[in-house]
N, C-alpha and C positions, 0 to 999 in steps of 0.2 A: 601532738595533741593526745594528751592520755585519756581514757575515759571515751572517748570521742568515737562514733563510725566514723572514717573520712567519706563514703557514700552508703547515705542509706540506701535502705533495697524498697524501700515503699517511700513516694512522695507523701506526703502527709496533705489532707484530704480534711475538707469539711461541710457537712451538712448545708444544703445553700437549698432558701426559698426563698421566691421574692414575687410580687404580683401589681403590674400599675394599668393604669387605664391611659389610652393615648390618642389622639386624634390621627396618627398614623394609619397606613393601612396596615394589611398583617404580611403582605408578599414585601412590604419596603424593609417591616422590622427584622422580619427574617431573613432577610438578604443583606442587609445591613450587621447583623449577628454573626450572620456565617461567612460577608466579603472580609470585615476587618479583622476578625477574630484575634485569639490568642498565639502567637507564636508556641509551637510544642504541640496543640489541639488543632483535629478535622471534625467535617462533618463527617458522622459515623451514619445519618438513618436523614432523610429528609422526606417529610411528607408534603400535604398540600398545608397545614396548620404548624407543622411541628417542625424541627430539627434536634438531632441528639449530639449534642457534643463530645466528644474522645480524644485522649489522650494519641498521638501518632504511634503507631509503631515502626518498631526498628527493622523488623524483619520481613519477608513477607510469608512467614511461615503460619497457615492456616488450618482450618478445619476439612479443608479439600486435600492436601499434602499430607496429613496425620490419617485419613482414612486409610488414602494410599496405600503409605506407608503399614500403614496396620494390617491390609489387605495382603501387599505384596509378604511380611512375615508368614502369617497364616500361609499362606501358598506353598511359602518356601518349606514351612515345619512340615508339612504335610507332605511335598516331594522326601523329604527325608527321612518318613515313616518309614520308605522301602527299605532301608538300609535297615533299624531298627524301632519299634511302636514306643523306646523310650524316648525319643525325640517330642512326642505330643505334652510332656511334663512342661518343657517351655513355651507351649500355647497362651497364657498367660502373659507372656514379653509382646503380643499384640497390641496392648494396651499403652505400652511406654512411646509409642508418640503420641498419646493424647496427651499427658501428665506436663509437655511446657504450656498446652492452652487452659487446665486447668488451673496451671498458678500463675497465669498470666490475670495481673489484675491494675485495671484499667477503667479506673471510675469513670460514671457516664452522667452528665447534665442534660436532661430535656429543656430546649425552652421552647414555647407553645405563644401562639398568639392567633386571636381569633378576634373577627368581625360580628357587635352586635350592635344592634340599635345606634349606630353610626360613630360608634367609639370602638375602640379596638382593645381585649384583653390581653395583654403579656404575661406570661407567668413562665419560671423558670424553677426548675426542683429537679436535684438529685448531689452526689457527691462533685465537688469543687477542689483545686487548687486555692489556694489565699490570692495567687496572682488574678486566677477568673475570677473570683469572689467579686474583688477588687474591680474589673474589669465591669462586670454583669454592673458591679451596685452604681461607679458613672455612667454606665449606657444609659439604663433606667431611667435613671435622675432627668437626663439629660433630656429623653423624652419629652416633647411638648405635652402638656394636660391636653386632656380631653374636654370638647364643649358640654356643658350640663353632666360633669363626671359627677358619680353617685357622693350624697352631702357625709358630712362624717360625723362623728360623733357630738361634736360639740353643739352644732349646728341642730339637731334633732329634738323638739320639747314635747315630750310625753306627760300626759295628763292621767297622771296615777289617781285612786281612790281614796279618797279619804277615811283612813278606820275608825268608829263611834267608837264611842267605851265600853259599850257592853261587845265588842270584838268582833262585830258585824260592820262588813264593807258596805259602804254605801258610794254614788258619785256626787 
């Protein structure tokens, strides 16, 4: 394949918002969200409303290991000032385990669902795979409505004012 990456190095990612009303509860949908999920994705964050979805990772190399690891440099540069004070010039290589968690990038979907007035809102926002995209828009769908969900557009008749000709509203 000429022209071609054989692997990109970034999944390609897209804007995803979506929002339905359900007679569901909100502990069903979001257990329902995060039991079936997407193969490749975990739950990264879960609240009592919310869960964040993430991409898995492969390593388990963190922001607790990159301290560490930062830490123990600094110590070591510094034991070796004895010998000579030009060792402190590589105090600055402290930094270099943080720089895989900086370009470590790993887009994140909230979906939220919340209990009011005996309907329940869904809503989901943030960056997506096509696969979850995909995923997120049959769950949704598939969602039972909600009883007395809010009317929509078509359904609404507003009774605008009528303008005279001398360009004074009147009803």
């Amino acid at each position: 394949m000429r022209g071609h990456a054989v692997k990109p190095k970034r999944s390609a990612t897209v804007a995803y918002q979506s929002a339905v009303r359900t007679s569901r509860s909100a502990q069903e949908v979001l257990q329902e969200v995060s039991a079936k999920g997407v193969p490749g994705l975990a739950v990264a964050e879960r609240g009592p409303h919310y869960l964040v979805l993430r991409p898995t990772r492969r390593l388990r190399y963190g922001a607790d290991i990159a301290a560490g690891l930062g830490i123990a440099i600094v110590l070591v540069l510094l034991a070796l000032t004895a010998v000579t004070p030009l060792v402190l010039v590589g105090l600055p290589a402290a930094f270099l385990p943080a720089l895989p968690l900086l370009l470590d990038y790993r887009p994140d979907l909230a979906v939220s669902a919340i209990e009011e007035e005996g309907t329940t809102r869904v809503t989901a926002h943030g960056q997506a795979s096509p696969e979850l995209a995909d995923y997120l828009d049959d769950y949704l769908q598939s969602l039972p409505e909600a009883n007395g969900s809010a009317p929509t557009l078509d359904s609404i008749e507003v009774d605008l004012p009528k303008p005279t000709t001398t360009g004074n509203w009147t009803n």
